[in-house]
C-alpha positions as CSV (number, residue, x, y, z in Angstrom):
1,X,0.0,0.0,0.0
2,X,1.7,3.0,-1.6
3,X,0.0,6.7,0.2
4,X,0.7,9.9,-1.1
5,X,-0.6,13.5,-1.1
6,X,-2.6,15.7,1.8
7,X,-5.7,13.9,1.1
8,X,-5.1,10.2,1.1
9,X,-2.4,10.6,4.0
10,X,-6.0,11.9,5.8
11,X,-8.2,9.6,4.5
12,X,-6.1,7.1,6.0
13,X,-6.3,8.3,9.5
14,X,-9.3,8.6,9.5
15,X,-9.9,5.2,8.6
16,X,-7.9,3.9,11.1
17,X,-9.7,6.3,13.9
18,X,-12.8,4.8,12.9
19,X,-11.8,1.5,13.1
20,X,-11.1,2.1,16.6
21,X,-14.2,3.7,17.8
22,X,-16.2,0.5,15.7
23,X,-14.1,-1.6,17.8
24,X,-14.6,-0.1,20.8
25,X,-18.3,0.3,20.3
26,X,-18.2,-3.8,19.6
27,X,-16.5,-4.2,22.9
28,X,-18.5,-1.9,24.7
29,X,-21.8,-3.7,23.3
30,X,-20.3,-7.6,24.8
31,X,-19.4,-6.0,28.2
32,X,-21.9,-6.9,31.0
33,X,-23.0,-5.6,35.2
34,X,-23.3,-9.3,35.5
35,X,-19.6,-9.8,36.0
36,X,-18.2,-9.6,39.7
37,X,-14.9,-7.6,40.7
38,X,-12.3,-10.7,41.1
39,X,-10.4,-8.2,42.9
40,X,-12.8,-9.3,45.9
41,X,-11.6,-12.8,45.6
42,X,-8.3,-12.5,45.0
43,X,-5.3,-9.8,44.8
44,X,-4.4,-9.2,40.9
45,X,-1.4,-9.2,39.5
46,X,-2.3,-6.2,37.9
47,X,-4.9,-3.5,38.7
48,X,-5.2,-0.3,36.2
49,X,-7.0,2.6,35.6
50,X,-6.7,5.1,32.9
51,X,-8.5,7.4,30.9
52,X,-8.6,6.1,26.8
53,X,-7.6,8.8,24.5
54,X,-9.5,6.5,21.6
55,X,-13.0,6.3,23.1
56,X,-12.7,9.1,26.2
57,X,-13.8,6.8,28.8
58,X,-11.7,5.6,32.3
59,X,-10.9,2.1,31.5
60,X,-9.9,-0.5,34.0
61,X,-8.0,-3.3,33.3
62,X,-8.1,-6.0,35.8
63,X,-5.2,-9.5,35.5
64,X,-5.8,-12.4,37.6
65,X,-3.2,-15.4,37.8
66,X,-4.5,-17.0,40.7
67,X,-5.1,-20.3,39.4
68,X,-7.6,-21.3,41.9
69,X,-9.7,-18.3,40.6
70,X,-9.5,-19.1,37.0
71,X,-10.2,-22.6,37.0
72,X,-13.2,-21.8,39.5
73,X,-14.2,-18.9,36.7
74,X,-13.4,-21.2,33.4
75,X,-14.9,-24.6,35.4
76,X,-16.2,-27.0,32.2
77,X,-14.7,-25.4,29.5
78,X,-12.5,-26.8,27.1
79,X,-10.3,-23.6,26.8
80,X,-8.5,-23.2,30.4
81,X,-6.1,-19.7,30.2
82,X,-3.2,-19.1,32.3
83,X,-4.8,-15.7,33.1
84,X,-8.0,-13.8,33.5
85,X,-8.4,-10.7,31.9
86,X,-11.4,-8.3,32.9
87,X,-11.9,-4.8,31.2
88,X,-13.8,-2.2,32.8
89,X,-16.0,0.8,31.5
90,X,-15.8,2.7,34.9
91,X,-18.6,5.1,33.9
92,X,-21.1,2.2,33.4
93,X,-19.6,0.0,35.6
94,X,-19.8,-2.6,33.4
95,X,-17.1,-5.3,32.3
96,X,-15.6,-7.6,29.8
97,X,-14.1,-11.2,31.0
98,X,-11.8,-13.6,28.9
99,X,-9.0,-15.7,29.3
100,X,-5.6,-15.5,28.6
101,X,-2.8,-17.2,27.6
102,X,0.8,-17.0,28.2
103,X,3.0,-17.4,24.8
104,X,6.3,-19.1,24.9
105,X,7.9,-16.4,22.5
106,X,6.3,-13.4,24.5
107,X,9.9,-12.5,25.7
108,X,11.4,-12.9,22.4
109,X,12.1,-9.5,19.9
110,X,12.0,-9.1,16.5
111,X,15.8,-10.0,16.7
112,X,15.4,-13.2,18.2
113,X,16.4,-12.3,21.7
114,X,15.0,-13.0,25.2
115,X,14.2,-10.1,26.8
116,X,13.9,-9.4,30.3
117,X,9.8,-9.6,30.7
118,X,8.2,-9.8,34.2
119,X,4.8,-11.8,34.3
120,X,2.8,-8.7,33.7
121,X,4.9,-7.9,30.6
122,X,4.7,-11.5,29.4
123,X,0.9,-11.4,29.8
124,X,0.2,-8.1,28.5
125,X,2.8,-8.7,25.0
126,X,1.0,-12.5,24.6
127,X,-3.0,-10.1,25.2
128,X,-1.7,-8.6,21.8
129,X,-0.3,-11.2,19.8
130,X,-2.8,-13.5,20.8
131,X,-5.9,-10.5,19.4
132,X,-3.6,-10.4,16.0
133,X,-3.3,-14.3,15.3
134,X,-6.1,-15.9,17.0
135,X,-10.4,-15.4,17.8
136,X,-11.4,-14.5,21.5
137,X,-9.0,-12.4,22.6
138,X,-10.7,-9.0,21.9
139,X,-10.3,-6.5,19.2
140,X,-6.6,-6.3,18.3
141,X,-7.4,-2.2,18.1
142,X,-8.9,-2.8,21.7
143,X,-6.7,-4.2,22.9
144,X,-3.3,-2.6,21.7
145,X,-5.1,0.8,23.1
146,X,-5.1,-0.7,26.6
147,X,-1.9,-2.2,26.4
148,X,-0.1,0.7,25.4
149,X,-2.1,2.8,27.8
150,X,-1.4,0.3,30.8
151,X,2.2,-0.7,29.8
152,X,3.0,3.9,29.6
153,X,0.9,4.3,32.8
154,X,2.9,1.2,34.4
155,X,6.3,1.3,33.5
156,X,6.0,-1.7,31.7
157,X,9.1,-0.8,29.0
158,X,10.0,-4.2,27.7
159,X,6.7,-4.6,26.1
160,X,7.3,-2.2,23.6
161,X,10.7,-4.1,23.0
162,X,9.2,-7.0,21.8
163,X,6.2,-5.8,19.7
164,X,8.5,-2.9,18.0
């Protein structure tokens, strides 16, 4: 894909910005009240709050790796994750819950070298290779917008070393 001149360079983004606010619309439309805080169960590995820049809402993001928790949470299904992942829309306290999964070569750069990842890292690089290659895992838009909010709000600097 070739882009050139004012126009098309602009037609472009805005392409992409709507694809964003679709995608957040879709996830927006799947989340639930239904779901309970796991946070009351269980201490998270991760517990974030931020304010999206792509759909202007405060956005939680909630990681669970207590694996008492998500096998009680995943109980009779054929997919067990390592990981639970719940999203929140803060505003209308609502929430989004799916598994996770953590990849072998989430520590691994374009260079083919092992990087220093903690867990969080590890979790939040597999969250976006895992919505590029795979069904279930969210919106890849989605969820590159809250792991690239999270992982700037958090430190988290060796997950933009591997999916550079």
């Amino acid at each position: 894909m070739v882009i050139s001149g004012k126009k098309e360079i602009q037609d472009y983004f805005n392409q992409l910005k709507l694809q964003k606010e679709e995608s957040w619309k879709r996830t927006f439309e799947m989340m639930v009240s239904a779901n309970a805080d796991l946070t009351i169960m269980t201490k998270p590995l991760l517990d974030s709050t931020y304010k999206s820049m792509s759909c202007n809402k405060n956005i939680r993001l909630v990681i669970i790796d207590d694996p008492k928790i998500v096998n009680l949470i995943t109980k009779g299904r054929k997919f067990k994750p390592d990981v639970l992942l719940q999203v929140w829309d803060l505003k209308e306290n609502k929430s989004l819950l799916m598994g996770g999964t953590i990849r072998e070569d989430s520590d691994i750069n374009w260079n083919d070298e092992k990087l220093p990842l903690n867990k969080t890292e590890k979790i939040l690089t597999s969250w976006v290779l895992n919505s590029h290659e795979y069904d279930g895992y969210g919106s890849s838009c989605v969820v590159e917008d809250i792991v690239k909010s999270v992982a700037y709000k958090n430190s988290f600097d060796n997950v933009f070393s591997v999916l550079n």
